[in-house]
C-alpha positions in Angstrom: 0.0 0.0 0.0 1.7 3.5 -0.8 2.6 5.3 2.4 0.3 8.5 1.3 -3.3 6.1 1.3 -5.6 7.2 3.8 -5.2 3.3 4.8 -1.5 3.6 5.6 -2.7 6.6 7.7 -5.1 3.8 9.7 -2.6 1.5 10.3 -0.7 3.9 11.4 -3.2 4.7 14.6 -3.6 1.3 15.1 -5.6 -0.2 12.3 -9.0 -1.5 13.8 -8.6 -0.6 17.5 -10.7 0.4 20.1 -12.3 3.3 18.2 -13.6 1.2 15.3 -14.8 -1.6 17.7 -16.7 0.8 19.5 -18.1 2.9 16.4 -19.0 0.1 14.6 -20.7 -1.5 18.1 -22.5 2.1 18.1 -23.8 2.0 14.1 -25.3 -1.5 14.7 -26.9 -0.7 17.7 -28.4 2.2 16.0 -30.4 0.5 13.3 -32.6 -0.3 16.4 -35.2 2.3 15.7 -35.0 1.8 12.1 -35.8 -1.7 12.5 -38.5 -1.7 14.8 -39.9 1.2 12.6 -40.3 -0.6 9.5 -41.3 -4.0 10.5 -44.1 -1.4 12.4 -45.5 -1.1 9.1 -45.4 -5.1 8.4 -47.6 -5.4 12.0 -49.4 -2.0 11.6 -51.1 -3.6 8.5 -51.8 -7.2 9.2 -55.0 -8.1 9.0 -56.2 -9.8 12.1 -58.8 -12.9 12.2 -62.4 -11.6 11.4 -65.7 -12.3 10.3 -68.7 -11.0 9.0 -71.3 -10.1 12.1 -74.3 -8.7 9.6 -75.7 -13.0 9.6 -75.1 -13.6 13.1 -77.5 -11.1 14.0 -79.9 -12.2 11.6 -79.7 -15.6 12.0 -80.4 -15.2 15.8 -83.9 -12.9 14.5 -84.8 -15.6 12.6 -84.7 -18.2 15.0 -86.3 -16.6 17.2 -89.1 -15.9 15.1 -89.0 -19.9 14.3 -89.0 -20.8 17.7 -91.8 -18.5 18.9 -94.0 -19.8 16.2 -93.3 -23.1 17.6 -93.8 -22.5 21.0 -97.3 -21.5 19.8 -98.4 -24.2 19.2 -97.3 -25.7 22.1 -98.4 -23.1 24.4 -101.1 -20.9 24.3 -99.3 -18.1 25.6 -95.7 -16.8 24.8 -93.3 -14.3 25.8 -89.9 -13.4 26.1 -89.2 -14.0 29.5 -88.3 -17.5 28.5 -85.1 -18.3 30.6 -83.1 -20.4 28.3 -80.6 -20.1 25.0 -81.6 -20.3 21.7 -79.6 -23.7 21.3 -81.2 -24.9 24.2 -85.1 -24.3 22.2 -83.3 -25.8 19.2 -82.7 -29.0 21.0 -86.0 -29.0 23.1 -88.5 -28.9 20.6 -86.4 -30.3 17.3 -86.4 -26.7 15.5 -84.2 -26.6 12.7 -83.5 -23.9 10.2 -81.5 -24.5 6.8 -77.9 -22.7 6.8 -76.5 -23.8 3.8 -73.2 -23.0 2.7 -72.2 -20.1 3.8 -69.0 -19.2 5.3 -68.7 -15.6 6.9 -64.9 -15.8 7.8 -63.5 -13.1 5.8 -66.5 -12.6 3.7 -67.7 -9.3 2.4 -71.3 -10.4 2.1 -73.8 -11.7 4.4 -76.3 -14.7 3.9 -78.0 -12.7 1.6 -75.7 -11.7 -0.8 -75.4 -7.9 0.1 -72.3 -5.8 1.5 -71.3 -6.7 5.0 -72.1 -3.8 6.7 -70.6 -5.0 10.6 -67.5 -6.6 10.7 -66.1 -8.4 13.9 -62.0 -8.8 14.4 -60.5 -10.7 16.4 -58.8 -9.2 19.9 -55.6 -10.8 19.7 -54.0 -7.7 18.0 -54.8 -4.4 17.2 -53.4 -3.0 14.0 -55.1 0.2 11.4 -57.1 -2.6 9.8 -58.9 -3.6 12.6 -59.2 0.3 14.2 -60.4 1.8 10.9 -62.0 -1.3 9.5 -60.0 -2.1 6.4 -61.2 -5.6 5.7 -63.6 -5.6 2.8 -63.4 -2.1 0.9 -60.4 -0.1 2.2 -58.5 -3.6 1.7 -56.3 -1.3 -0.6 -54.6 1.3 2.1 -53.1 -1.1 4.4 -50.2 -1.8 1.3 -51.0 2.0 -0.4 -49.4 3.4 3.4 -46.3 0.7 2.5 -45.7 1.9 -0.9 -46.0 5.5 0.2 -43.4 5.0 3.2 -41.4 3.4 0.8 -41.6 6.5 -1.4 -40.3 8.4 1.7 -37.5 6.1 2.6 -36.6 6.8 -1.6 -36.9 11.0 -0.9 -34.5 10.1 2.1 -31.9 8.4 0.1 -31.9 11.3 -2.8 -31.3 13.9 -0.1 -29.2 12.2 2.4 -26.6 11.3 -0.2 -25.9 14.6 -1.4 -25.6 15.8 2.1 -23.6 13.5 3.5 -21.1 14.0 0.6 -21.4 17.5 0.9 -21.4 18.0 5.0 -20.3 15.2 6.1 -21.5 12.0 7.2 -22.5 13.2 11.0 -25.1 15.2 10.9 -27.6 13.0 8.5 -26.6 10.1 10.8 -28.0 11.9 14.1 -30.9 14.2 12.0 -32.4 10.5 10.9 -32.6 9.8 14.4 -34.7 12.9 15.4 -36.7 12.2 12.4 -37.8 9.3 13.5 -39.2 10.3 17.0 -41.2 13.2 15.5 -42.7 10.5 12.9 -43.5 8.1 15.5 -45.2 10.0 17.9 -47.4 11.5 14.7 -48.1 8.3 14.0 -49.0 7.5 17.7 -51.4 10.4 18.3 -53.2 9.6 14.7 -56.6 9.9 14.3 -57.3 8.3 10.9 -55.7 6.6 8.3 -54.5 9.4 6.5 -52.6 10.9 9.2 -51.0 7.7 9.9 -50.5 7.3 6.1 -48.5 11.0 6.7 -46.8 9.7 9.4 -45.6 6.9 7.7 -44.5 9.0 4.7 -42.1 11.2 7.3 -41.1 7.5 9.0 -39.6 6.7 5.6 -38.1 10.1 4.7 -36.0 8.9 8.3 -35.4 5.3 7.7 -34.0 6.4 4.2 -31.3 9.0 5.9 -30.2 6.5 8.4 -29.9 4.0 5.7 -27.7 6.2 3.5 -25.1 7.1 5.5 -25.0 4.4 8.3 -21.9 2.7 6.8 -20.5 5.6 5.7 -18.5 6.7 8.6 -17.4 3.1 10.3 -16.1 2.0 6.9 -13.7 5.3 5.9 -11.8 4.5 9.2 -12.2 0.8 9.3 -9.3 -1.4 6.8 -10.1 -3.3 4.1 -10.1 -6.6 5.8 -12.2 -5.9 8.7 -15.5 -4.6 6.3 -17.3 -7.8 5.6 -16.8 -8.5 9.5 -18.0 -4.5 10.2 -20.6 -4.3 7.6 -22.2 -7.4 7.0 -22.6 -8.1 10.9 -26.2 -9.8 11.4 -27.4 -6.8 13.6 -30.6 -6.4 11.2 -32.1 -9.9 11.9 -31.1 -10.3 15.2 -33.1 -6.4 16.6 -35.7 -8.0 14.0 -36.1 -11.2 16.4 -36.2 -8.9 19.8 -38.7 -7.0 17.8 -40.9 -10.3 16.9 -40.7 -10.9 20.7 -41.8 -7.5 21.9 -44.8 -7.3 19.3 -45.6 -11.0 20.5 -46.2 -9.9 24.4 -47.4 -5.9 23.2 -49.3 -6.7 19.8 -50.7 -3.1 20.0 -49.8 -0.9 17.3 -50.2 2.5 18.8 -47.7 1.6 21.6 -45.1 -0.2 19.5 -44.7 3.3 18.5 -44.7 5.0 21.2 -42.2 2.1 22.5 -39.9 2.8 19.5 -39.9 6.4 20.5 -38.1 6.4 24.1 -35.9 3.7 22.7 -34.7 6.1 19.9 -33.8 8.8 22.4 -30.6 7.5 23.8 -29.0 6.5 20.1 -28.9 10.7 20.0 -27.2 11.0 23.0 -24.5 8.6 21.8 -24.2 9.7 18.4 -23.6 13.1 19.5 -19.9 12.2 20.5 -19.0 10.8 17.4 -16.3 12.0 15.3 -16.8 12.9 12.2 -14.9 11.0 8.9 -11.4 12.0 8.4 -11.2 10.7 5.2 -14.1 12.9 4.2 -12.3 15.5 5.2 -9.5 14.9 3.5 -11.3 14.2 0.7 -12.5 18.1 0.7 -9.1 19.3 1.5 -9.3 20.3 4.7 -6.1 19.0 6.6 -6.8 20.4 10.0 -9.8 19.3 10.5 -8.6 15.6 9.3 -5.5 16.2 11.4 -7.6 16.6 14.8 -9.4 13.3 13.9 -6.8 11.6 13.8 -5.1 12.3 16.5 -8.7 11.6 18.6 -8.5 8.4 17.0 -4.8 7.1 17.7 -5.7 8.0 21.5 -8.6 6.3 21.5 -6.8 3.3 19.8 -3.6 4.2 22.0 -1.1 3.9 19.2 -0.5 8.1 19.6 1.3 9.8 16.7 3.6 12.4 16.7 2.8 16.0 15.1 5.6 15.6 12.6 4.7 12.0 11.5 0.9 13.4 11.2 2.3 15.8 9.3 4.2 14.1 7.0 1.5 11.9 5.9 -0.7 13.8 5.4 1.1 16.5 3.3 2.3 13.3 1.1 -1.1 12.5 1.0 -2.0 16.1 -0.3 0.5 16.0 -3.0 0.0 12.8 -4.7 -4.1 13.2 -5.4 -5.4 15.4 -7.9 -7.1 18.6 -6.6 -10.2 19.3 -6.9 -13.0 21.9 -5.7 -15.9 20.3 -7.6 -19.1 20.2 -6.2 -19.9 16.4 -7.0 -23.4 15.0 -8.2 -25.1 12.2 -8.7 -24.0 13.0 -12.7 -20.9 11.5 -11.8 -22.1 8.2 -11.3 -22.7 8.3 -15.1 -19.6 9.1 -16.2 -17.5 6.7 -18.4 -15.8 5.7 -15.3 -18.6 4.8 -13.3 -21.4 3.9 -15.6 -21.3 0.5 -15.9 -20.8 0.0 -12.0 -24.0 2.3 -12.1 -26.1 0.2 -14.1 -25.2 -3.1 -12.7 -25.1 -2.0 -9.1 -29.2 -0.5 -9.5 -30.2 -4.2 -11.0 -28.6 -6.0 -7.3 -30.4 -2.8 -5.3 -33.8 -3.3 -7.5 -33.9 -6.4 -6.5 -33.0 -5.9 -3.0 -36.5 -3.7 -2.3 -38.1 -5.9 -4.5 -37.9 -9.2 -3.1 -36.7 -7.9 0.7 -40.2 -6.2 0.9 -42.7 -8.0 -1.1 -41.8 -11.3 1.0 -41.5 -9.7 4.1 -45.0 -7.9 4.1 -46.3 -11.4 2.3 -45.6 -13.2 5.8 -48.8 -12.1 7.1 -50.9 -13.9 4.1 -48.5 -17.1 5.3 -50.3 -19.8 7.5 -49.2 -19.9 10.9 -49.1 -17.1 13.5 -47.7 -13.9 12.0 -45.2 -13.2 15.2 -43.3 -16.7 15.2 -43.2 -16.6 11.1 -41.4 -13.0 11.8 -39.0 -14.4 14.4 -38.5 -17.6 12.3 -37.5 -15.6 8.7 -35.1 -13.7 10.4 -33.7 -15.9 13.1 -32.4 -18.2 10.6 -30.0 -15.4 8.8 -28.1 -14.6 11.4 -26.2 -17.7 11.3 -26.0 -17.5 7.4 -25.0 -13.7 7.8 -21.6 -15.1 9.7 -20.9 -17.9 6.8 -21.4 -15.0 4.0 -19.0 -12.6 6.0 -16.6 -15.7 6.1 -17.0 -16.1 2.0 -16.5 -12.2 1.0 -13.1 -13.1 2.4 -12.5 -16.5 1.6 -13.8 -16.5 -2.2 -14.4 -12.7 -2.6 -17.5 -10.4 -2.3 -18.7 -11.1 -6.2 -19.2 -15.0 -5.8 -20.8 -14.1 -2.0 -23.2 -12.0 -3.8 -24.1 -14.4 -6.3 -24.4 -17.1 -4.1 -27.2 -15.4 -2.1 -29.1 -14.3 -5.6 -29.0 -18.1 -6.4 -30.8 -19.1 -3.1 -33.6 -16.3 -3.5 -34.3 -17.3 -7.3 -34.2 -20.8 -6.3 -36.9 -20.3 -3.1 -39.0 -17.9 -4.9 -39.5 -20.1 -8.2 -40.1 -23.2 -5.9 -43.4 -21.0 -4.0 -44.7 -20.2 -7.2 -44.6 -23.4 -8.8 -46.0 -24.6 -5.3 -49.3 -22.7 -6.0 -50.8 -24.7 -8.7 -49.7 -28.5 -7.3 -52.6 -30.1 -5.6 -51.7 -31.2 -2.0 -51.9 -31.2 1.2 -48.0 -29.8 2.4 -48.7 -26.8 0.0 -48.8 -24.7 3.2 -45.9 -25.9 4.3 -43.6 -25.9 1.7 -44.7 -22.3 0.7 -43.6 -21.4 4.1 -40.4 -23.5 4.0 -39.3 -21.8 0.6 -40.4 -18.8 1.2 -38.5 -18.5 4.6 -35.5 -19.9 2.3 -36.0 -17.3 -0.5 -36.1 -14.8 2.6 -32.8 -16.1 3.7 -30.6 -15.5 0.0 -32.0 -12.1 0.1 -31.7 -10.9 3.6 -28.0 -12.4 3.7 -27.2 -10.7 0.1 -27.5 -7.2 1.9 -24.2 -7.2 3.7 -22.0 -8.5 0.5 -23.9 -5.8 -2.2 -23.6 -2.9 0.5 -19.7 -3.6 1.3 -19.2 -3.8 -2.9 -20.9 -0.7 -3.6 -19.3 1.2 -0.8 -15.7 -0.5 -2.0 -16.3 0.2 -5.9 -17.1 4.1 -5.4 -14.7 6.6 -4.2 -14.7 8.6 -0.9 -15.3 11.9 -3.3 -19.0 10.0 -4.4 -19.3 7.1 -2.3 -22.2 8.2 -0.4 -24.4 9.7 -3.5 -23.3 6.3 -5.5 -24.6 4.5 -1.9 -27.4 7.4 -1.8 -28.5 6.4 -5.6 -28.5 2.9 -5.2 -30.7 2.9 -1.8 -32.9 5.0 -3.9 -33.1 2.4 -6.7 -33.8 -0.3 -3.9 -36.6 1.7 -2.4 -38.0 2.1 -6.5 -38.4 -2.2 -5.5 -39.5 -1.4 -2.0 -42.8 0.7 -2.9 -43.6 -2.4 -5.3 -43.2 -4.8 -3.2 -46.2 -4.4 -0.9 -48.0 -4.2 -3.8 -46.8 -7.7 -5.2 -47.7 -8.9 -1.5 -51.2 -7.8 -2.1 -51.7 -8.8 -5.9 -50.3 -12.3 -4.6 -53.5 -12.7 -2.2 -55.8 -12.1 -5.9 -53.1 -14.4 -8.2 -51.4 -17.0 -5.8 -47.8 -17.4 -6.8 -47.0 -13.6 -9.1 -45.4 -12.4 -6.8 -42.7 -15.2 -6.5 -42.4 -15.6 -10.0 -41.7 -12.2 -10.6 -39.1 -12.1 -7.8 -37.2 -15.0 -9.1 -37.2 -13.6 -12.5 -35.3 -10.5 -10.9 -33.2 -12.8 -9.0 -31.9 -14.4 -12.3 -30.9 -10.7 -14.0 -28.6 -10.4 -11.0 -27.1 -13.4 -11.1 -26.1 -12.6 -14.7 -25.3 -8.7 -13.8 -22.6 -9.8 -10.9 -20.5 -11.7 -13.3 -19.9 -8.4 -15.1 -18.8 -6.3 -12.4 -14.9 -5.9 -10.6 -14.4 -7.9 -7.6 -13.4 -5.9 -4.8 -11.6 -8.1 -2.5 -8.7 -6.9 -0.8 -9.0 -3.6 -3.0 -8.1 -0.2 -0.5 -10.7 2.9 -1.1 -10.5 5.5 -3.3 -10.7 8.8 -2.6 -11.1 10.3 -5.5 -12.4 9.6 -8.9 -9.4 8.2 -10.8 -7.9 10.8 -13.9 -4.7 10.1 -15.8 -3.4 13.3 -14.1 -1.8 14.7 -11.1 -0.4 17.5 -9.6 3.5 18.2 -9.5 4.0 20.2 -6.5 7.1 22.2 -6.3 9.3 19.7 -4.7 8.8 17.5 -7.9 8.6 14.6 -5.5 5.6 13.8 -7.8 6.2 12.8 -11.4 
């Protein structure tokens, strides 16, 4: 590595020390209110068990007419002071009345054919469906306030890129945070659908800052070798089990929020302290500012560094890149540099929305109880999150990533063909592969996000990240829709989803592996700047 790489510079202070363990410790622990805020959404809108109550009603009228005439003719006088239960009279004097077919679990229509016009749901949760009564005609909002969180987490990744590039990586980390404790408690005071829908919207705008930059930082002072172990960590699933728990024993969806709220609050209180990136600094030309970093850091990792060794690097370090004041944009993602990266990197990220969100919110429709199917689809990638870190070192990030593509085709295309063979373990092997289709893609995170932070330099590395969050939200807002189209055509959604995992499969192959590869700083040129000592030719 040449002595003037921000990397040496690491190495220098002690490589991955104290600091990084404890930053990185810190940016996993803060996806905590992230987490519990989206999979809020995936409880907010599950339909609970419920039934049509317009026949029950009328059924009991009926009988009772039945019986009384009955009782006529027994008695000469009748009235309704008669001290036992309908099924008692049915059994006492043989009355019977003809029910038919008729099912009212989940039926929009009573006995008689018309619109159910009082529907009963069942007390074992309370989510928007059952508290605005979303059953039958407003069926469409639950996955409509999704789709338009979704859009909000997109808005977030536009704007949090840019900023981060621009002002660092600090302040969009700890604004997401704040963000997300005004949206909640919106959210938790709402009075109908469409202020929760509003709620939702700002929830997303959050989520999509947090997501943008919360690799950022703990990978531009983290080495090469530790980011599959720092980024691909199995934090996600693992707050997403301790969230399956929670909802289990407080399956209220008013005070999950208001939970999520005072569990935000400390993750701003830590974040405060936080350093900001040196290498972003450096990136912008400002040496001083990098300079004090890095001396916090060396203390912290207590490998100190003298003024004159700081120094040294870092004026080497100024002398061998190319200078430049441009303002950078997400233009320069499509520059003949970076294009192709660009277009390959938005299929993996499509696909990453796509068939993250369209299976996760699909869990509810799954047989079984919604809170163990959540536990159970992400329990089993934690262990698989530690075998991919072990194979973005061992055989390199590209192979990792197309390894966990090959598992999501595979699960999805197995569901879909599932739907349309007769027999009784359909249920359970839609579960089975669906939970395994739910394992490729929730492992394939870590690998895609370390390659896309490794392939773009420090100058654009959080628009290209930024972009490409955006692009996987694009997938996001569809697939809640999928979810809910799959309930009318059993088996699209999975079809679709494997389809999309065989174009990344393909799209992989074609881009650079990144193993072992130290970050760029800046986007590469064929020139540089002699300085005056001519040390640089």
């Amino acid at each position: 590595m040449d002595k003037y790489h921000p990397e040496a510079i690491l190495e220098k202070i002690g490589g991955c020390g104290r600091f990084q363990i404890h930053l990185s410790i810190l940016s996993h622990f803060m996806k905590l209110p992230t987490v519990f805020t989206i999979l809020l959404m995936v409880f907010s809108i599950a339909t609970p068990k419920w039934e049509c109550a317009d026949d029950k009603y009328i059924m009991l009228g009926d009988r009772t007419l039945q019986i009384t005439e009955r009782l006529n003719s027994y008695y000469s006088t009748y009235n309704d002071s008669v001290n036992v239960t309908v099924e008692e009279l049915f059994q006492r004097y043989n009355i019977s009345i003809e029910l038919g077919n008729y099912d009212n679990h989940k039926n929009c229509e009573n006995r008689n054919g018309t619109r159910c016009s009082t529907i009963e749901y069942s007390t074992e949760m309370n989510t928007i469906v059952s508290e605005w009564s979303m059953a039958c005609e407003m069926s469409w909002i639950p996955s409509t306030i999704a789709s338009v969180q979704m859009c909000g987490i997109l808005i977030g990744n536009l704007v949090s890129g840019q900023l981060a590039d621009s002002f660092g990586r600090k302040s969009p980390w700890l604004g997401s945070q704040i963000i997300l404790i005004i949206a909640n408690l919106i959210a938790y005071f709402s009075t109908s659908w469409l202020m929760f829908g509003c709620a939702r919207a700002l929830c997303g705008f959050g989520m999509g800052v947090f997501l943008t930059v919360q690799y950022g930082l703990v990978t531009e002072v983290s080495l090469s070798k530790w980011r599959p172990w720092i980024i691909a960590a199995p934090s996600w699933p693992f707050i997403s089990c301790v969230y399956s728990l929670i909802n289990f024993l407080l399956p209220d969806w008013r005070k999950m929020h208001l939970l999520t709220v005072f569990l935000t609050a400390p993750f701003i209180i830590a974040g405060w302290f936080m350093p900001e990136s040196f290498r972003w600094y450096l990136s912008h030309d400002r040496q001083n500012e990098a300079k004090d970093i890095i001396t916090i850091i060396a203390k912290r990792n207590k490998h100190p560094i003298s003024d004159d060794t700081l120094d040294e690097l870092l004026d080497l370090q100024k002398r061998h890149v190319v200078k430049d004041d441009r303002k950078y944009t997400v233009l320069q993602l499509f520059t003949s540099r970076l294009i192709r990266i660009t277009l390959l990197s938005m299929v993996n990220w499509l696909a990453l929305g796509l068939l993250s969100y369209g299976i996760q919110y699909g869990i509810q429709a799954l047989s079984g109880n919604l809170f163990m199917n959540l536990f159970l689809f992400n329990v089993i990638i934690i262990p698989a999150t530690f075998i991919a870190i072990a194979l973005c070192t061992w055989i390199g990030r590209r192979r990792t990533v197309i390894l966990t593509y090959f598992v999501a085709f595979l699960g999805c295309l197995i569901v879909g063909i599932v739907q349309y063979i007769e027999t009784d373990l359909r249920d359970s092997l839609t579960n089975g592969f669906a939970m395994f289709a739910s394992l490729g893609i929730g492992v394939a995170w870590g690998p895609v996000q370390l390659v896309t932070l490794e392939l773009y330099p420090t100058v654009v590395r959080n628009i290209g990240y930024g972009y490409l969050n955006t692009v996987a939200r694009l997938g996001a807002v569809i697939g809640p829709q999928l979810a809910y189209l799959n309930t009318r055509v059993p088996g699209v959604m999975y079809f679709i989803c494997a389809g999309v995992g065989l174009c990344c499969i393909i799209g992989t192959l074609l881009l650079p592996e990144t193993k072992g590869v130290a970050l760029e700083d800046k986007i590469k040129t064929n020139k540089v700047i002699d300085q005056p000592d001519n040390d640089v030719v």
